[in-house]
C-alpha positions as CSV (number, residue, x, y, z in Angstrom):
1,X,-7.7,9.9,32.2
2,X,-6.7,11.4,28.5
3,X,-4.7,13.9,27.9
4,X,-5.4,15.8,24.7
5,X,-3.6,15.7,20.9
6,X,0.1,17.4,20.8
7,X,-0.5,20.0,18.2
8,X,-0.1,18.8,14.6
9,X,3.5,19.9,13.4
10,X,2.3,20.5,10.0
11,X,-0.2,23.2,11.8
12,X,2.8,25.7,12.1
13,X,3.9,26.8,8.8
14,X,7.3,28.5,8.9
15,X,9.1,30.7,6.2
16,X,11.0,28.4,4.3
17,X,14.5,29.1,2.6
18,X,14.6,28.5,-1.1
19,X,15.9,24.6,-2.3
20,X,17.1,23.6,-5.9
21,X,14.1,23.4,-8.3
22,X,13.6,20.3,-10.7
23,X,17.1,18.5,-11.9
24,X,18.0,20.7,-15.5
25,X,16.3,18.5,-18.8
26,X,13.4,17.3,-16.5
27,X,10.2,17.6,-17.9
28,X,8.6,18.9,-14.6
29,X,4.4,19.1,-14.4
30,X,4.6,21.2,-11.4
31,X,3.7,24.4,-12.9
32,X,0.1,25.2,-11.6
33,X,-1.3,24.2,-15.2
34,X,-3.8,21.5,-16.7
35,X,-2.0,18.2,-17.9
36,X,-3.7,14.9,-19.5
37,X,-3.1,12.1,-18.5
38,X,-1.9,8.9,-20.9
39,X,-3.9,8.7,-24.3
40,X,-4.6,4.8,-23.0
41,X,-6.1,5.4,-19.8
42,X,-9.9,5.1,-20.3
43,X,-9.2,1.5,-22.1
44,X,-7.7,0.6,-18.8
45,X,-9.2,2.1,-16.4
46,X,-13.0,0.7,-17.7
47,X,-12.3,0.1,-21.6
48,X,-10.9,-4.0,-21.5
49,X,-14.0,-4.5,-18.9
50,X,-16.2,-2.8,-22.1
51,X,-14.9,-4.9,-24.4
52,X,-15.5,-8.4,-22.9
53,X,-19.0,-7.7,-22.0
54,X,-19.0,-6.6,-25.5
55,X,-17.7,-9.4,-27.2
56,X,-20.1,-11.8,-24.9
57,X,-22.9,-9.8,-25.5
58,X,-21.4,-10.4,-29.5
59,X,-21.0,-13.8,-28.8
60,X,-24.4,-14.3,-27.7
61,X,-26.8,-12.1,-29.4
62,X,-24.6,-12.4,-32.8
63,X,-27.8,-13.6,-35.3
64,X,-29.7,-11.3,-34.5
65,X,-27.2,-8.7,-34.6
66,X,-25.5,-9.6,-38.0
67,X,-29.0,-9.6,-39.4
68,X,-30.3,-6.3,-38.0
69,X,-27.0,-5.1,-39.4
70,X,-27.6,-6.4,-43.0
71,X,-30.8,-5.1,-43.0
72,X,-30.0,-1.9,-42.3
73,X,-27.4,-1.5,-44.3
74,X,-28.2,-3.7,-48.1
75,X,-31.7,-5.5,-47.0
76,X,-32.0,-6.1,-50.6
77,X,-28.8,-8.8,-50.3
78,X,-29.6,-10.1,-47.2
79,X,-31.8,-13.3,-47.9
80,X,-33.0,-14.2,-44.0
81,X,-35.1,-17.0,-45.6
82,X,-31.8,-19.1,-46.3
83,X,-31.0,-19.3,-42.7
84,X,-32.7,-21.6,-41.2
85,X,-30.6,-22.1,-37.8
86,X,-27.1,-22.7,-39.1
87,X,-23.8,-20.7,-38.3
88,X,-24.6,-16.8,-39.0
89,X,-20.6,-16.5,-40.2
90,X,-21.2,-19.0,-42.8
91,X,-24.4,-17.9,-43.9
92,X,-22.3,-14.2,-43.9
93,X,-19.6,-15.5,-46.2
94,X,-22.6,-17.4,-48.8
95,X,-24.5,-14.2,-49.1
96,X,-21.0,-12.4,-49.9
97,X,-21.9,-9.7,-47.3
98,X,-18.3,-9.9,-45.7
99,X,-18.0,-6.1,-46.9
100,X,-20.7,-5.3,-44.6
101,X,-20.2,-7.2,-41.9
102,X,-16.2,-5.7,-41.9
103,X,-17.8,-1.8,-42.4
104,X,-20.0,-2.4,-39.2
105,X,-16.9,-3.7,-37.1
106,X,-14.7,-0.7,-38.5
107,X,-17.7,1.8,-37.7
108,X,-18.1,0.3,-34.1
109,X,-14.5,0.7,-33.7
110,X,-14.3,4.1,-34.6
111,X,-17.2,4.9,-32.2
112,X,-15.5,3.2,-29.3
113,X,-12.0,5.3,-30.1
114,X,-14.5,8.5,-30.4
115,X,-15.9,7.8,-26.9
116,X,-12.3,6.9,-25.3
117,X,-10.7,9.9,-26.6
118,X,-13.7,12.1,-25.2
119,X,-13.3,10.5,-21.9
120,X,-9.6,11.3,-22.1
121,X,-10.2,14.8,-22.6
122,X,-12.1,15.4,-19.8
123,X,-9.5,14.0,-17.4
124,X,-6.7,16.1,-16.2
125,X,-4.5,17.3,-13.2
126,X,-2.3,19.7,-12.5
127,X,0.5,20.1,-9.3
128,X,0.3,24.0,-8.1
129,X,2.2,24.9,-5.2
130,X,-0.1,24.5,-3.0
131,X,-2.6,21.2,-4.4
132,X,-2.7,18.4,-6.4
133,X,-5.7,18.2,-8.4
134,X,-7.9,15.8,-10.3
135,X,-10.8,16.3,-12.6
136,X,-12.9,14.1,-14.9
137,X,-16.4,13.7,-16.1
138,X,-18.6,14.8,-18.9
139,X,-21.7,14.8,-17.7
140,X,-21.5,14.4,-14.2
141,X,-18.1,16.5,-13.6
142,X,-15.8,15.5,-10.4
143,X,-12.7,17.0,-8.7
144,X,-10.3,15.9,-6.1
145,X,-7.7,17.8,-4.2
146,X,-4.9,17.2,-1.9
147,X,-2.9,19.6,-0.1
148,X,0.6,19.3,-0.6
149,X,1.5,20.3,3.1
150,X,-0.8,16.7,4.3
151,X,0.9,14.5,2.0
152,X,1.6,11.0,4.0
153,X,2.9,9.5,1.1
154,X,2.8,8.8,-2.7
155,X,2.2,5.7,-4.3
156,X,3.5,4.0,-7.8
157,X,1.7,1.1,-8.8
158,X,2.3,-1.0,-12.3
159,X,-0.7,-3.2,-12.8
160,X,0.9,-6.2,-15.1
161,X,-0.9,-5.3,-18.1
162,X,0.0,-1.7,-18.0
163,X,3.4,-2.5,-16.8
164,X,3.8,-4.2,-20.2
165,X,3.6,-0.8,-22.2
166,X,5.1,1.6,-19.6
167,X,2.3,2.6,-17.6
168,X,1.7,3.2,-14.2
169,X,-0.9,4.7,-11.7
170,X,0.4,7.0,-9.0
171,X,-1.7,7.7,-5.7
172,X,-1.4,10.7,-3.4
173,X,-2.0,9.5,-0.1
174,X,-3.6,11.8,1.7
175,X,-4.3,12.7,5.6
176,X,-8.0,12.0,6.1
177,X,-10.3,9.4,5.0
178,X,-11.2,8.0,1.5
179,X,-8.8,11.1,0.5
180,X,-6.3,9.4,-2.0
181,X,-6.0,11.6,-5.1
182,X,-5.6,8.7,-7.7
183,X,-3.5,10.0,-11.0
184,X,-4.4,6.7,-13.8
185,X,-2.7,6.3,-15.9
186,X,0.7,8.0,-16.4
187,X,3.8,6.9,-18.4
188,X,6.4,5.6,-16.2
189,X,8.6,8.0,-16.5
190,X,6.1,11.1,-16.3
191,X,4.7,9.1,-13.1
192,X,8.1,9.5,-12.0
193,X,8.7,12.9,-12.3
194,X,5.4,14.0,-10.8
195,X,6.4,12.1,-7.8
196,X,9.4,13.5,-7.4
197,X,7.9,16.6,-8.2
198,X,5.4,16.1,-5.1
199,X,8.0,15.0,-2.9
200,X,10.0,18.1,-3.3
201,X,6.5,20.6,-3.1
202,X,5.5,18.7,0.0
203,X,8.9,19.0,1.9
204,X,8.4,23.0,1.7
205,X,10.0,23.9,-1.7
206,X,7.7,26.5,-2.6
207,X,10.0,28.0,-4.0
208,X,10.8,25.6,-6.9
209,X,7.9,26.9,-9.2
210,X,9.3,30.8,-8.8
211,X,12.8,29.4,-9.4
212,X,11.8,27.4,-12.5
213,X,9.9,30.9,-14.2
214,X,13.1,32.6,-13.6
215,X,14.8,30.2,-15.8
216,X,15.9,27.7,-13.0
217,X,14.7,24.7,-15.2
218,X,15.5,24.8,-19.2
219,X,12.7,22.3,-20.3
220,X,9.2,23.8,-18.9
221,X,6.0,21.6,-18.4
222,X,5.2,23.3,-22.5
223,X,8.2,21.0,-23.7
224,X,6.0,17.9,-21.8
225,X,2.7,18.5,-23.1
226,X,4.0,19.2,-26.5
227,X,5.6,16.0,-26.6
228,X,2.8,13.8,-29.4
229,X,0.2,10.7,-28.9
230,X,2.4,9.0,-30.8
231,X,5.9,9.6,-28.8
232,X,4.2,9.3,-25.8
233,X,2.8,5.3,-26.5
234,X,6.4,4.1,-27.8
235,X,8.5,5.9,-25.4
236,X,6.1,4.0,-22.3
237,X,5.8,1.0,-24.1
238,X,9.8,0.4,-24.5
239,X,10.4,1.5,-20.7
240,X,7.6,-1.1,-19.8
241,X,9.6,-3.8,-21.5
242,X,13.0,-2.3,-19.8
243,X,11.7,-2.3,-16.2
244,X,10.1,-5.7,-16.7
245,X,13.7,-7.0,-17.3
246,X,15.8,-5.4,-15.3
247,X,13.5,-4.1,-12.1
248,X,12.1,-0.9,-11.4
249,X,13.3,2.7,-9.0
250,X,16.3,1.5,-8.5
251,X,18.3,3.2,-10.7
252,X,18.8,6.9,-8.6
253,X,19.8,5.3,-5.6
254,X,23.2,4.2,-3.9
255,X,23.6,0.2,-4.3
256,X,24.6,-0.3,-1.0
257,X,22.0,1.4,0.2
258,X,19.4,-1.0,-1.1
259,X,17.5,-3.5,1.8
260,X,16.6,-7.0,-0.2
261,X,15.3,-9.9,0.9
262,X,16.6,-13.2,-0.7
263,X,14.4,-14.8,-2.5
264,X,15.4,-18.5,-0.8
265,X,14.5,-16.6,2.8
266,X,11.3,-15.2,1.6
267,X,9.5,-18.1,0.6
268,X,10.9,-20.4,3.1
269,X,8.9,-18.0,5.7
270,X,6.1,-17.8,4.1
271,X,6.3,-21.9,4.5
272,X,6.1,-21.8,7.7
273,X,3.6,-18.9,8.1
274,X,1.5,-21.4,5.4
275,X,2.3,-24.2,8.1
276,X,-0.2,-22.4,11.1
277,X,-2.8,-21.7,7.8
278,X,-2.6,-25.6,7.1
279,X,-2.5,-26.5,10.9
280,X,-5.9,-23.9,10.9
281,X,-7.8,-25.5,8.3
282,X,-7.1,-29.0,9.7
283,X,-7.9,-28.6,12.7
284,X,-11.7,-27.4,11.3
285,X,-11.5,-30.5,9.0
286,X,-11.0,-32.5,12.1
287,X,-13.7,-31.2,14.6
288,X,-16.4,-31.6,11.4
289,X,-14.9,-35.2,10.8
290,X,-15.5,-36.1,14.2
291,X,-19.1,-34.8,14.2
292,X,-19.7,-36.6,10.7
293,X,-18.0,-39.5,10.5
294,X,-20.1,-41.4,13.6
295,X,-23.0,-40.3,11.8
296,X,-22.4,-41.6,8.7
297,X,-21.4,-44.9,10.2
298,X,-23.9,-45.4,12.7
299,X,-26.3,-47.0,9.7
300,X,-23.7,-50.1,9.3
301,X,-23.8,-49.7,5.6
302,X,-20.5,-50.9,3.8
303,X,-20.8,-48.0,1.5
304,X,-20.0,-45.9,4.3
305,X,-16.3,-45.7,4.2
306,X,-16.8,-44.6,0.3
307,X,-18.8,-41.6,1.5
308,X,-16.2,-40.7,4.0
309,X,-13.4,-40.8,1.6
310,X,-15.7,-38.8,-0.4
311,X,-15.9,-36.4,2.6
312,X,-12.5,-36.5,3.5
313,X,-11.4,-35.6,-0.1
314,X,-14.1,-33.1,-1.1
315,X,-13.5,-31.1,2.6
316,X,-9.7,-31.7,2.8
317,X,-8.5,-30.5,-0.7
318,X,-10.1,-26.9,-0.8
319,X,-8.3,-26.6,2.5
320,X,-5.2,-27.6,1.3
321,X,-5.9,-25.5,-1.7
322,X,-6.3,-22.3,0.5
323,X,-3.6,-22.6,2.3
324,X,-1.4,-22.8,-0.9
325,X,-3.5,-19.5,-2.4
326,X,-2.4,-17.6,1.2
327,X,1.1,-18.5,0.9
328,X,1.6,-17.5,-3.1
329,X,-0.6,-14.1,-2.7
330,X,2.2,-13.5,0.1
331,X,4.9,-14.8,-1.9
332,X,4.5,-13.2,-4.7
333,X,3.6,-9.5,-3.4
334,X,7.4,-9.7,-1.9
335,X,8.9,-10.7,-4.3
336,X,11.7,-8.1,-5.6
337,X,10.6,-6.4,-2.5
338,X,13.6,-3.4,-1.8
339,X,13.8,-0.7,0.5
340,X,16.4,2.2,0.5
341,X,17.0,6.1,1.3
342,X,16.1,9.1,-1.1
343,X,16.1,12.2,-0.6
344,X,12.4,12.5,-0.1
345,X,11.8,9.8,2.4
346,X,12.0,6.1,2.3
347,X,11.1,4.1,-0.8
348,X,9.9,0.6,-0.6
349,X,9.2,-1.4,-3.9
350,X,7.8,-4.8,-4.1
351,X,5.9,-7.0,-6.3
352,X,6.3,-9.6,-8.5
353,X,3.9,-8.9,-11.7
354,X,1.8,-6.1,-10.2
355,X,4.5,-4.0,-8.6
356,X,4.3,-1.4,-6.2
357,X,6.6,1.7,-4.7
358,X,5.7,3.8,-2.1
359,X,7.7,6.8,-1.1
360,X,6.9,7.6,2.9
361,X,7.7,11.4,3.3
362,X,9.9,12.1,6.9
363,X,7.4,12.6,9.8
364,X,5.1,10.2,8.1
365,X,5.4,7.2,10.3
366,X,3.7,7.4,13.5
367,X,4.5,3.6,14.6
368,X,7.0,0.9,14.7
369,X,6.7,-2.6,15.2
370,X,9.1,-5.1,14.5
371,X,7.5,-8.7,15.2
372,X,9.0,-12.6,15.4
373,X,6.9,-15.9,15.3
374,X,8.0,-18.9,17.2
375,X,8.6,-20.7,13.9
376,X,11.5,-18.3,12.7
377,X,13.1,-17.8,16.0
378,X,15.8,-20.5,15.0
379,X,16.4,-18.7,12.0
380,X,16.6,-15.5,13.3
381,X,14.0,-13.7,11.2
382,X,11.9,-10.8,12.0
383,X,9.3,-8.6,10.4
384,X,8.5,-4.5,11.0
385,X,5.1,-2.8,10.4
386,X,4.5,0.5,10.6
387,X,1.6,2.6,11.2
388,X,0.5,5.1,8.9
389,X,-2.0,7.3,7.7
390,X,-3.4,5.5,4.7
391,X,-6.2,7.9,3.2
392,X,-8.6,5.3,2.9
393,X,-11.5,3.8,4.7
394,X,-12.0,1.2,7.2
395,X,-13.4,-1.2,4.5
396,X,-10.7,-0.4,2.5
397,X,-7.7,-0.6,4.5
398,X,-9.0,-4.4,5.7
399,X,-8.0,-5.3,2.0
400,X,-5.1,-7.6,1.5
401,X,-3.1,-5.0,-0.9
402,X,-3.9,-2.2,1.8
403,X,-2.3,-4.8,4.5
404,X,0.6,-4.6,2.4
405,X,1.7,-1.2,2.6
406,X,1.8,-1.2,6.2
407,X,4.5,-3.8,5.7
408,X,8.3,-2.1,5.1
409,X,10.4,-5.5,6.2
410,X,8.3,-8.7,5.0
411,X,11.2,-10.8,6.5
412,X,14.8,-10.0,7.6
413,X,17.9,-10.7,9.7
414,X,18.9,-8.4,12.6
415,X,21.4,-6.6,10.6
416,X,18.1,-5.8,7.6
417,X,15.6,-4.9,10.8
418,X,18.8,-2.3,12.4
419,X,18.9,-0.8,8.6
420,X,15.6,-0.3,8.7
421,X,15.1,0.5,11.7
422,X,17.5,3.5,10.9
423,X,15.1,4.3,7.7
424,X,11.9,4.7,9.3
425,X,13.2,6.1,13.0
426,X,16.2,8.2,11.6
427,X,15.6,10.6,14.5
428,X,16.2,8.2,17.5
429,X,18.7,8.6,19.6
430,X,21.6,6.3,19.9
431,X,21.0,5.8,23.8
432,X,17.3,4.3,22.9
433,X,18.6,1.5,20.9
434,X,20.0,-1.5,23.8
435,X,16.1,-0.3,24.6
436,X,15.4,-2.3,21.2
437,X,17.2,-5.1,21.2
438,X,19.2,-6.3,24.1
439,X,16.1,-5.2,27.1
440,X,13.4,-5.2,24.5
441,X,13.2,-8.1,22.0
442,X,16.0,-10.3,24.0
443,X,14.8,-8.9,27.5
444,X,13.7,-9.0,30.2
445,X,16.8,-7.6,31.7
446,X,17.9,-7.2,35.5
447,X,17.3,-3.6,36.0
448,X,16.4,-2.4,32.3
449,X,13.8,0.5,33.4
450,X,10.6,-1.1,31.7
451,X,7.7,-0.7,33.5
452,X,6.1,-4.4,33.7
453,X,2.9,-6.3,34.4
454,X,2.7,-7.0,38.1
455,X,3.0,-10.7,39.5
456,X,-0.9,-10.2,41.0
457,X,-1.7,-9.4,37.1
458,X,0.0,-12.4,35.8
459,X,-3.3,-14.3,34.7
460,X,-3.8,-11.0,32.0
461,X,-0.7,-13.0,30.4
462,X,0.0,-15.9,32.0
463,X,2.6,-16.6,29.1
464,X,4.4,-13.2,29.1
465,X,3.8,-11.6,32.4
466,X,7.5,-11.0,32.8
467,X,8.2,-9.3,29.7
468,X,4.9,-7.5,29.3
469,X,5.3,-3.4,29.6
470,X,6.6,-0.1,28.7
471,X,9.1,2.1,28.7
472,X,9.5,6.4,28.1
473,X,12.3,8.3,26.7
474,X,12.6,11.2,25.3
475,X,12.3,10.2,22.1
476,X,9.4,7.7,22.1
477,X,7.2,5.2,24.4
478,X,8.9,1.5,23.4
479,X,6.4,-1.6,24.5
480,X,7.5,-4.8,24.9
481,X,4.9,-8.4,24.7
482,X,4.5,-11.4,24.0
483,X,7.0,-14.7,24.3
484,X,5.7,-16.8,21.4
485,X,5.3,-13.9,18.8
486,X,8.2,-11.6,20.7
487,X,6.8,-7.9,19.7
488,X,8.3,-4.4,20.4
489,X,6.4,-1.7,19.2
490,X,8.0,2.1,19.3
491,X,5.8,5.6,19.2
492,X,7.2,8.3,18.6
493,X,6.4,11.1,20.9
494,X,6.2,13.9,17.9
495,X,3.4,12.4,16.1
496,X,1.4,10.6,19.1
497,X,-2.0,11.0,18.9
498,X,-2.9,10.7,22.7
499,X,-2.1,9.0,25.7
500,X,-4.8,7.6,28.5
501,X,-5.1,5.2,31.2
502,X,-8.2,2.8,32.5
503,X,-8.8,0.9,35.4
504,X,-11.8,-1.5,35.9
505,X,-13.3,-2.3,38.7
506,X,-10.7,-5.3,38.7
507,X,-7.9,-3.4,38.2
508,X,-8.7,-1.3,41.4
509,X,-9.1,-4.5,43.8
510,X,-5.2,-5.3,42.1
511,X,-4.2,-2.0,42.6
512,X,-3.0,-2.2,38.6
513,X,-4.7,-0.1,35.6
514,X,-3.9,-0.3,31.4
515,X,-2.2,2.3,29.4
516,X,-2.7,3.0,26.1
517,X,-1.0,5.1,23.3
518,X,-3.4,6.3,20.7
519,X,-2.0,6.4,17.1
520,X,-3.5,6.0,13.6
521,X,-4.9,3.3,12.5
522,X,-2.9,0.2,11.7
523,X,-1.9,-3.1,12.6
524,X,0.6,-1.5,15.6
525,X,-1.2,-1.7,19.0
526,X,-0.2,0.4,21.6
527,X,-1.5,-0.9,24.8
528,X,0.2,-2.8,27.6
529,X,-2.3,-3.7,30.9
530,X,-1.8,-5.1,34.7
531,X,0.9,-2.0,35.2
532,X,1.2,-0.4,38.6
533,X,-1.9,2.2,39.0
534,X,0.4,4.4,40.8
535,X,3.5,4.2,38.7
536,X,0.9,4.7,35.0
537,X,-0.6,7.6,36.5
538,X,2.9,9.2,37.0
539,X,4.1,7.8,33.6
540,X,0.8,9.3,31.8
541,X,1.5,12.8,33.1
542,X,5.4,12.3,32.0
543,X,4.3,11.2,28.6
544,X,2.1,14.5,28.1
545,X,5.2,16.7,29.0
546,X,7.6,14.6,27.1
547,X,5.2,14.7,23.5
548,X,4.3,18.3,23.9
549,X,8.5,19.1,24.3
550,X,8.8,16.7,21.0
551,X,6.4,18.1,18.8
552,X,7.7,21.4,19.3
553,X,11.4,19.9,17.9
554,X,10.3,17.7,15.5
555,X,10.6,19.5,12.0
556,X,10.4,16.5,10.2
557,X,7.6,17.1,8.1
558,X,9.6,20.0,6.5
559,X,12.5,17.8,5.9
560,X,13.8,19.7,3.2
561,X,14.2,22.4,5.2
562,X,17.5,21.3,7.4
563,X,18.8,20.5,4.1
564,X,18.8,24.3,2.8
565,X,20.1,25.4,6.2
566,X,22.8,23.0,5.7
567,X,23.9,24.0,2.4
568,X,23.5,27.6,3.0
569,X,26.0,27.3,6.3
């Protein structure tokens, strides 16, 4: 049994009250017209890869290249006959043809600075009030567009070697599949700005662009795009050197407000996370040891123990090796990680060279999940995922770096998980909470009203029978699993997907049947099995009424909205 999708909030568009327009001296791009992006973007968005294969191809092909080169330009100097297989630069600098060789570089450079600032040309975007845009291409043109209102979230990456000069890539996550509006590169500080500017389009300000014509905003988006090549490169490159010191998007919010992880705590989980990889790779090492090593010694030679070192070494290292890699790739995307309040939703940052920020927009979070391993229990550490709509594909969202962003807590104490908790779930009710902690991650209680596997189900779980199920509040359905890896996972009713119920045959002979909550893809799972088939069915059909009652309150998605009201009370 299914019941169908609760109407999409973002479906109902509502007249919206006026809200402040861009902060006066801002240099906002949100003015419906065509913007470039940075002068340096085609060298790194394809540019350094042209100029290795170059210089190999140089490297490689370089006689016959320096002699084509001569000959076209003095053949009479060139004399090919005294080369007969030594170094081409040397026979260069005993023919005196340095000139030549240094007015063939300079004219190959010039030709690859024509060709960059083409392709910079031909790429632009521009934030209406409705869209943000993207187009590029010379010959084969291209165009990308995101609706403003279906914004899940907007991205700010710093690649290192951008980082170094002030650059940055934003990415406006979209609703659908592979529907990511990329904006590379921007400076820092521009990237900034247009993601503020999103932020504030996306929460309903429509009313920002009219109030900036009308003299809201001094500097207009002409001040921004009058602003020269040559401003643009040394203002980016001294703010890459600034946030490489002293941290990045941080600086506009309230210290106290600010979740971070210490860096002692961080990489003493991800120790013991890299424990279960090494305990994973041994274990292989041991089962193909015990298949080989009989083998080997079954011919009686006294070499034999030399080639099982050999095997022993050659087999155990790369694992070890691997393990290491896991644990530094996790290390060192958490690193700085930092998580606090704006305005415009919840902004995580993390990264140690390569550093990321994603701001997730109110209404954007469609699952909770806060998770502890065995190994940190005695530490008291715990980890939250989320899921969210991502805008990419299924390939894409099984890569590492895609992982990532589902992750807004890498590791933290119960007072860092409660903070957050408060971030992502602002909207929960104060009631729901001992539904968190003291029946749901500590529980099971006597008499806490989850709904839990049935004894004649225990074999689904023999582990966590007694701590397996559900609950249903008015707010959200909270599930509770596991007893090694303790997980409580919370959906919010507003932005549910769905709700159904199966029963095998199995199930029927047990008199028990599975629920399942349907949300977007992620690592958050929403099923719970071996429940009473009477008591789901009646806990589907309250579900239904429940969601459809919450989507009809939740204005979340609008969330500047109650703000206006607010001030205008």
């Amino acid at each position: 049994m299914s019941t169908p999708q609760p109407p999409d909030p973002s479906a109902a568009q509502t007249p919206l009250p006026p809200v402040p327009p861009a902060p006066a001296g801002s240099e906002s791009l949100a003015d419906g017209e065509w913007h470039r992006l940075h002068p340096l973007t085609p060298l790194f968005k394809g540019g350094l890869v042209l100029i290795i294969v170059a210089g190999l191809m140089l490297n490689n092909f370089r006689d016959r290249i320096i002699f084509w080169a001569i000959g076209l330009f003095a053949p009479e100097e060139a004399h090919v006959g005294d080369y007969s297989g030594g170094d081409p630069v040397d026979w260069v600098f005993e023919n005196n043809l340095i000139l030549v060789v240094l007015l063939v570089v300079l004219g190959v450079l010039i030709v690859l600075i024509a060709l960059f600032w083409l392709v910079w040309r031909f790429q632009e975007f521009r934030i209406s009030d409705e869209h943000v845009e993207v187009r590029k291409g010379i010959i084969f043109r291209s165009q990308r567009r995101a609706p403003l209102d279906r914004v899940q979230g907007v991205n700010l990456t710093r690649p290192f070697p951008a980082r170094l000069i002030g650059m940055a890539k934003l990415e406006v996550v979209g609703a659908g599949t592979d529907a990511n509006v990329p904006l590379e590169y921007l400076s820092t500080t521009k990237a900034e700005t247009v993601r503020s500017d999103i932020l504030r389009l996306a929460s309903g300000a429509r009313a920002a662009r009219e109030a900036r014509q009308h003299g809201g905003s001094p500097q207009s988006a002409g001040t921004a795009g009058a602003t020269t090549m040559r401003s643009q490169l040394i203002g980016s490159m001294n703010g890459g050197v600034n946030d490489l010191i002293g941290g990045v998007d941080l600086g506009d919010v309230a210290p106290e407000s600010v979740v971070k992880i210490p860096t002692g705590r961080l990489v003493g989980s991800q120790v013991l996370a890299g424990v279960l990889w090494l305990a994973f790779f041994m274990l292989i090492f041991g089962v193909t040891l015990a298949f080989v090593i009989p083998a080997i010694l079954s011919d009686g030679d006294e070499d034999a123990w030399i080639g099982v070192v050999g095997i022993t070494l050659g087999m155990g290292v790369p694992f070890v090796i691997a393990a290491f890699a896991i644990v530094w790739a996790q290390i060192s995307r958490s690193l700085r990680y930092s998580i606090a309040p704006t305005p415009d939703g919840v902004r995580i940052t993390f990264g140690l060279f390569t550093t990321v920020t994603e701001t997730i927009p109110p209404g954007r979070i469609f699952a909770v999940e806060v998770t502890q391993s065995i190994l940190w229990r005695p530490f008291g550490w715990w980890t939250i995922k989320i899921n969210r709509m991502s805008g990419k594909s299924a390939s894409q969202q099984q890569s590492s770096t895609a992982q990532q962003f589902n992750i807004v807590l890498p590791v933290g104490t119960r007072a860092d998980v409660e903070r957050v908790l408060a971030l992502v779930l602002p909207d929960m009710p104060e009631a729901d909470r001992p539904l968190i902690w003291e029946q749901g991650i500590f529980g099971p209680q006597a008499g806490d009203p989850y709904q839990v596997l049935q004894r004649r189900g225990w074999w689904r779980r023999p582990f966590s029978w007694k701590r397996h199920g559900f609950a249903v509040t008015d707010f959200g359905v909270i599930m509770r699993r596991g007893n090694f890896w303790r997980k409580l996972a919370v959906f919010p009713l507003a932005r549910m997907q769905g709700v159904s119920a199966a029963q095998g045959p199995i199930d029927r002979a047990q008199r028990v049947a599975a629920l399942k909550v349907h949300s977007v893809t992620g690592p958050v799972l929403g099923d719970v099995v071996g429940i009473e088939s009477t008591a789901l069915t009646a806990a589907v059909d309250d579900i239904s009424r429940r969601a459809a009652a919450a989507a009809g309150r939740d204005h979340s998605h609008r969330w500047a909205q109650d703000a206006a009201h607010e001030r205008s009370a």
